[in-house]
Each structure stands twice: as structure tokens, then as C-alpha cells.
C-alpha positions as CSV (number, residue, x, y, z in Angstrom):
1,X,12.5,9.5,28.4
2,X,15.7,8.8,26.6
3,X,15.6,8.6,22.5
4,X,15.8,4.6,23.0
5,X,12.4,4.9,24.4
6,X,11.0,7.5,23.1
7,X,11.7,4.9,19.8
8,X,10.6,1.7,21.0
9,X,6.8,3.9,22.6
10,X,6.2,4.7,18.9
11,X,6.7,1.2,17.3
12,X,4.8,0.2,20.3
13,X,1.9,2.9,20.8
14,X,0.8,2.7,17.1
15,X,0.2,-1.5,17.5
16,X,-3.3,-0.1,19.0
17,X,-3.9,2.6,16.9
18,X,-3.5,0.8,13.8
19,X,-5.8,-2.1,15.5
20,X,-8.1,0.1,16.5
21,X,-8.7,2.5,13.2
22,X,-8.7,-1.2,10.9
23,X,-11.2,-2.3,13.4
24,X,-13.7,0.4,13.5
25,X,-13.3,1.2,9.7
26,X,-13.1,-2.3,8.0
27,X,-14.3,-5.2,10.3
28,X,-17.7,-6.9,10.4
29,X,-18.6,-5.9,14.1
30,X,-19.3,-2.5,12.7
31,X,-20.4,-3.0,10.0
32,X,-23.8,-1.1,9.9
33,X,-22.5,2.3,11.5
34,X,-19.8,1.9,9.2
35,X,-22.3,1.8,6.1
36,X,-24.6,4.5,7.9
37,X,-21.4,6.9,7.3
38,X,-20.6,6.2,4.1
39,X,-24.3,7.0,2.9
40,X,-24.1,10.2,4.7
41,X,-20.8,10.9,3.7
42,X,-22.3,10.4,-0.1
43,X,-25.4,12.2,0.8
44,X,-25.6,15.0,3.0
45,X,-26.7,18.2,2.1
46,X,-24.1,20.4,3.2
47,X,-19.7,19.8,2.5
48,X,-19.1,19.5,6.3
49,X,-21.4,17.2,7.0
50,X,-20.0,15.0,3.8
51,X,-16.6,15.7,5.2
52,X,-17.5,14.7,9.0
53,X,-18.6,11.6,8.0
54,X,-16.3,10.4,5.7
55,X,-13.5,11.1,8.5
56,X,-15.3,8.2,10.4
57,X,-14.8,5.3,7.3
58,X,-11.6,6.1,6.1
59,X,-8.5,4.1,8.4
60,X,-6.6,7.0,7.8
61,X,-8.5,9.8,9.0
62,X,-9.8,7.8,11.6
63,X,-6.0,7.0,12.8
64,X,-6.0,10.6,13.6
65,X,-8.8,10.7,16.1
66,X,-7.3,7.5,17.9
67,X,-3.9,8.8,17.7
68,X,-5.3,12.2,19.7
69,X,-6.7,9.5,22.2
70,X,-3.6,8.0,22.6
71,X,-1.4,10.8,23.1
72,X,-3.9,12.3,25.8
73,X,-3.9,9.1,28.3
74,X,-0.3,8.5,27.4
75,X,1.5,11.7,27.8
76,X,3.8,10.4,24.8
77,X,5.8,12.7,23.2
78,X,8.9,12.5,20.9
79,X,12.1,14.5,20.7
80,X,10.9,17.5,22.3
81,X,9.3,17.7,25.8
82,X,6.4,20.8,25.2
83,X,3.8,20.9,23.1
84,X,6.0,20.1,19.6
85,X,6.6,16.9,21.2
86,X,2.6,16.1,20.9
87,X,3.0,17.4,17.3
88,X,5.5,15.0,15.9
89,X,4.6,11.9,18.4
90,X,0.9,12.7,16.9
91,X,2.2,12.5,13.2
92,X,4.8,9.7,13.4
93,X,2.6,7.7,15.4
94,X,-0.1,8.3,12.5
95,X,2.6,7.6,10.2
96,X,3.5,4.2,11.9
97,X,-0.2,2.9,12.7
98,X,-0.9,3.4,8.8
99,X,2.5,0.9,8.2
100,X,0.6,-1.7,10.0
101,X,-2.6,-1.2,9.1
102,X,-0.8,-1.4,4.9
103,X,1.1,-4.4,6.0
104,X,-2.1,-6.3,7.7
105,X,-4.0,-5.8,4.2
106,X,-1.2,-7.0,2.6
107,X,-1.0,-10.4,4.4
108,X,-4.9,-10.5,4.0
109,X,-5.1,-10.0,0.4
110,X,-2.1,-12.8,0.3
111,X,-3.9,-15.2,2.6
112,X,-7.0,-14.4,0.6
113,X,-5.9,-15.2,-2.6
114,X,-3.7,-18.3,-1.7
115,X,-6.8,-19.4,-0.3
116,X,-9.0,-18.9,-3.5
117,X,-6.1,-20.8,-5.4
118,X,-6.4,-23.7,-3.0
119,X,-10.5,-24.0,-3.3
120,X,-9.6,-23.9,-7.2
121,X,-6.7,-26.7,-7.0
122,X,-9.5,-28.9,-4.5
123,X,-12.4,-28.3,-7.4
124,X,-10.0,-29.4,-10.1
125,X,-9.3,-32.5,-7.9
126,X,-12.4,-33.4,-7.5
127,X,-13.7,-32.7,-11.2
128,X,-10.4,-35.2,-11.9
129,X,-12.1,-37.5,-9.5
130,X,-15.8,-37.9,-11.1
């Protein structure tokens, strides 16, 4: 695979990654195994087990566990061909998924809050109104 591509499968592999780590981490679908790990991550008994589970609700942690997904049914690897190749694909593409994943909470937190200052401008209309 030439550097071009090499490039271009990084940019491109960590769309999914980053998709799928938001997902699974912040979106209502799974919502209850999400909270189910969070109040074992808070209250286990034992570090490891605290640790284990907070791996599965944090988007950056989890990014990891996809991004070892990804690299095993892709065969991706960058710059070198042996098994440093996995080891920098495997952090840049954590590196790239966690790009997106900041930008997407970006836009929501915009989109969010230009909604909540429409819903205020439409209230003061309609107090205006009466």
C-alpha cells in the first residue's frame, strides 16, 4: 500500500470507530448496559473490576477495543509492514476516531444550544403576543 493510501485508510477507517465507540458509550439505544457499567465501575469491590468496567463507558477507552477490531478484519497497517505497522495504525487510528468523536460533540453542543436559544426567542414571541 503506497503512503497515499495508507493516508486516506486512516481518515477513512476511524469514520467507524469513532461511530461506533460514541454509539455504544453515549447514545440512547444503550442506554441501560451503559448505566449497568457505570454503577459497577463506581461500585465493585475489587480495582480491576472498577477499572474493567469503566473501559466499557468511557469513548476513549472504548475506541481502543474497536480500533483492535478494526485492525484484525482489516489487515491495516501504517508506515511499516510487520507488527509496528499494527502499533502505530492502532494509535493514530485511536488518535483520529477521538478527532471525530470531539468534533461530533462539538456540533451537538452547538445545535443544542442554538436550539434552546430558538425555543427562548419563540416563548418571548408568544409572551409578546398575549
Amino acid at each position: 500500500m503506497t503512503i497515499g493510501t495508507q493516508i486516506i485508510w486512516l481518515f477513512v477507517l476511524a469514520v467507524p470507530i469513532a461511530c461506533i465507540s460514541w454509539t455504544v458509550t453515549h447514545e440512547e439505544i444503550f442506554r441501560e448496559p451503559h448505566e449497568w457499567c457505570v454503577k459497577h465501575s463506581q461500585t465493585e469491590r475489587y480495582l480491576l473490576s472498577r477499572k474493567f468496567f469503566y473501559l466499557l463507558t468511557c469513548e476513549y477507552c472504548f475506541s481502543h477495543y474497536i480500533t483492535i477490531g478494526a485492525l484484525f478484519f482489516t489487515d491495516y497497517k501504517l508506515l511499516l509492514i510487520d507488527w509496528r505497522g499494527y502499533i502505530l495504525a492502532g494509535f493514530s487510528l485511536v488518535f483520529m476516531a477521538n478527532i471525530y468523536m470531539s468534533l461530533f460533540a462539538l456540533l451537538r453542543q452547538a445545535i443544542k444550544k442554538e436550539k434552546v436559544e430558538i425555543e427562548k426567542i419563540e416563548n418571548e414571541t408568544e409572551n409578546i403576543k398575549q
